[in-house]
N, C-alpha and C positions, 0 to 999 in steps of 0.2 A: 636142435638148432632153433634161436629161438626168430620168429614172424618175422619179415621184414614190411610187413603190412603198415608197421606204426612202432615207433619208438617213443618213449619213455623220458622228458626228460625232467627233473627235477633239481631246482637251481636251492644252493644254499652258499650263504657266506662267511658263517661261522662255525668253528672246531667243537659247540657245544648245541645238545639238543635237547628242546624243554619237551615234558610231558606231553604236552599238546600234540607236537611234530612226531615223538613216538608213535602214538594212537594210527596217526594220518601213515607215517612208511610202514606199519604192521598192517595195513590196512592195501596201500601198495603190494607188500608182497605176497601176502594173502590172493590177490583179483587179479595181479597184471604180470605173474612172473611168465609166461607166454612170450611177454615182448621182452628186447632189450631195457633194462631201466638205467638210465645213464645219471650220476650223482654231477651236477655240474657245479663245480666250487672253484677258487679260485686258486692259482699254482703254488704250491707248498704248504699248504693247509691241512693240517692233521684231517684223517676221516675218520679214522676209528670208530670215532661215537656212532656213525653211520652207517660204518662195514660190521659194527657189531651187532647192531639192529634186525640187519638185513643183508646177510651176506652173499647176497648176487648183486648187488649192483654193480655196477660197470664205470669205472670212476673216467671223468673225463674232465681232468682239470685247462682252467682258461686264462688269459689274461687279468691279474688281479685288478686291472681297474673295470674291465665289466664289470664286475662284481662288487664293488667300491662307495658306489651309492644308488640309490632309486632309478637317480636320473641314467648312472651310465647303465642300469638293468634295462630300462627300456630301451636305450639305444642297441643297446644289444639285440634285442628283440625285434627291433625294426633293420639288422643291417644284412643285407645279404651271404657275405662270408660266412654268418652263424647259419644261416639254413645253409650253406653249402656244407657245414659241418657233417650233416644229418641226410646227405642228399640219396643215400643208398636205400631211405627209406621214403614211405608214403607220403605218412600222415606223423604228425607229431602230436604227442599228449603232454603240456605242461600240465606239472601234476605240484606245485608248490605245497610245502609242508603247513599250510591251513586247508587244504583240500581233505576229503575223504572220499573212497568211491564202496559203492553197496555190494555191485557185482562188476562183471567182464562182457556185459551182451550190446556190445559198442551198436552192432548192428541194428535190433530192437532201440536202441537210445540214439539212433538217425546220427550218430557223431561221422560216420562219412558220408553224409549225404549233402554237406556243404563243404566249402573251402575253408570256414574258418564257425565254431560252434561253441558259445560260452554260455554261464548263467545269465536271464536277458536283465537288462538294466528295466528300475522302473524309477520313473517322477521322484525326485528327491534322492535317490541310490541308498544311500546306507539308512538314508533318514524317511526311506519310504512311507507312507501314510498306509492303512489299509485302505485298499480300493486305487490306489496310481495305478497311474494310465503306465502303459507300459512304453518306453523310450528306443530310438534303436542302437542296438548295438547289445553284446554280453562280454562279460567279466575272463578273463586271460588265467586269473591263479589255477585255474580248471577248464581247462580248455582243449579242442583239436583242432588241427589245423592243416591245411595240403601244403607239404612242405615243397613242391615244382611251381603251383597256383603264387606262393607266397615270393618266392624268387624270381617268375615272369613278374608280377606286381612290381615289385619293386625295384627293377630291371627297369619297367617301362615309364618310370619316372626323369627318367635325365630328359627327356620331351617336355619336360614342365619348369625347366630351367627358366625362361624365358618371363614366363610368368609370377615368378620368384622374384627377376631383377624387375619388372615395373609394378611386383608390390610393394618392393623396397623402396622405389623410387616415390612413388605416388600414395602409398595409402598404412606404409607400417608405422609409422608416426603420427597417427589420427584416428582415434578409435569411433570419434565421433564424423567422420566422413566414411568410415568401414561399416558403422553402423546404418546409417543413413542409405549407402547404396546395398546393403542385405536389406532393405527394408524396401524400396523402389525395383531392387529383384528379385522379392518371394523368395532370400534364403538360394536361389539357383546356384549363385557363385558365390557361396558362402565360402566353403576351404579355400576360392582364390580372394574374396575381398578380405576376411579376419586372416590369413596366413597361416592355417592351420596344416598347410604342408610344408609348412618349413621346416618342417624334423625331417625333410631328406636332404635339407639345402645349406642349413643351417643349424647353430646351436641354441636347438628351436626345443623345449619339454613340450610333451603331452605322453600322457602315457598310452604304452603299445596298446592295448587294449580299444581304446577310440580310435586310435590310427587303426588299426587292423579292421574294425568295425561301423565307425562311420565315415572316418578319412577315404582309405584306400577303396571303398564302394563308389564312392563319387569323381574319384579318380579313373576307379580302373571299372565299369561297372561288370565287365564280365565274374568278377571276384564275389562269391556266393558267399552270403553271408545268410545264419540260421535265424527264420521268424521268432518273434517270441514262444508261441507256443509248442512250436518244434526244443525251442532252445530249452524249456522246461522240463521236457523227458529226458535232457540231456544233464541238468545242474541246477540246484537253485543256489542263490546267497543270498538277500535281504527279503523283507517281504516274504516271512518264509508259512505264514497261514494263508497268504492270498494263493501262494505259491501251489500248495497241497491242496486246494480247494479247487484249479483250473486243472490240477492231473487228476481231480478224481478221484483223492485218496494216494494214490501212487507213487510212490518216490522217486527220483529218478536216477539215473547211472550213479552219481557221485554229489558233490555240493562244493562250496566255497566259504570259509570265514566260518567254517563251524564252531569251532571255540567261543566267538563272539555271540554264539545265542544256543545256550546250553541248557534253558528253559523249554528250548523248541527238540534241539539236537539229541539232548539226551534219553531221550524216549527210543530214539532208531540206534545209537552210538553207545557203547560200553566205555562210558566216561568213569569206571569205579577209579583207576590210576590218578585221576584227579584232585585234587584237595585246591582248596582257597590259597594256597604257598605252591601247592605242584604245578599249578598252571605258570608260573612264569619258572622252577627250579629247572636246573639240568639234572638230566640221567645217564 
């Protein structure tokens, strides 16, 4: 019977899988078959490619507009119904097919030692400099998360209703009077003066990943979120020499955007299945 300590979930939208997402669910089933791994796709959509990969996954199809674009992927991610999806369990592992993970020792890699634990963001994100200062907040495509922590969270937003309607009123049409009072209050009431929590109120983007990590801390501050150097044992994605230089050598549990830097990656990653045409083919 597999854990209920943490489940598994990995979101896809399409009937076909390139090289790349191979690699990543062999990789999957290899380190995490322990847990449930749940294929989350949208209702009617061939899985084969996926069940033939990896034949324990747990198919758990959803509403295709989830799934339908970026935007409704985030929302997904930020709405409580979907963690209630998952509520028999702990902790949740997005594990998105640009992830990879090394080993299974969650506990050495501090992933439940907070509420919510990604690759950490540095200065510039993808366009990192060597030497960025490190920013708060990490990265979702590899991630865990307390799935009760994340449902009281966002539970406990209908309280901020209030504050929604005299942003509307007063400051969402002025970016230069939003600006102006973050600047006369040291950033304090930053999510209330830019409206950066209107992703609960409204049809407001930001992706889950900042809401999870800098939004909902300053909302809810009881909601642990992992330091960066915590968050390093746990995942790297950009910056990934600065990265290996603050662990010491070390790698840590898994990564993010691996594909995207296969100069660094493939020294640790058996990228032979790859060729310059197989990274974007299906298999």
């Amino acid at each position: 019977m597999a854990s209920t300590k943490m489940c598994v979930i990995i979101p896809v939208h399409q009937p076909v899988i390139s090289a790349d997402e191979a690699i990543s669910l062999l990789a999957c089933k290899t380190h995490l078959s322990e847990y449930d791994c749940l294929l989350i796709y949208p209702e009617g959509m061939d899985t084969s490619a996926y069940t033939t990969a990896h034949a324990g996954l747990l198919m758990h199809p959803v509403d295709r507009d989830w799934l339908s674009s970026i935007e409704k992927y985030n929302k997904m991610k930020v709405s409580i119904s979907f963690y209630q999806l998952f509520a028999k369990y702990e902790y949740m592992l997005t594990y998105e097919l640009d992830a990879y993970i090394f080993h299974n020792n969650f506990d050495k890699a501090g992933a439940f030692a907070f509420d919510y634990i990604g690759a950490p963001f540095f200065e510039g994100y993808w366009a990192a400099a060597p030497g960025a200062a490190f920013m708060q907040g990490g990265n979702s495509g590899f991630s865990v998360r307390n799935i009760q922590s994340c449902i009281k969270a966002l539970a406990s937003l209908k309280k901020y209703r209030p504050h929604w309607v005299l942003y509307k009123a007063l400051l969402s049409y002025s970016s230069r009077v939003r600006n102006k009072l973050n600047k006369w209050t040291n950033d304090k009431y930053e999510v209330f003066i830019t409206g950066r929590f209107a992703f609960a109120f409204a049809d407001f983007h930001l992706n889950e990943d900042v809401i999870w990590s800098e939004v909902i801390p300053q909302l809810v501050p009881s909601f642990t979120i992992a330091d960066p150097l915590n968050a390093l044992r746990f995942s790297f994605e950009y910056n990934l020499e600065d990265s290996l230089r603050l662990t010491e050598g070390r790698l840590p549990l898994g990564c993010h955007a691996w594909a995207k830097h296969l100069g660094f990656w493939s020294k640790y990653i058996d990228t032979t299945s790859i060729t310059k045409k197989g990274r974007t083919n299906e298999v």
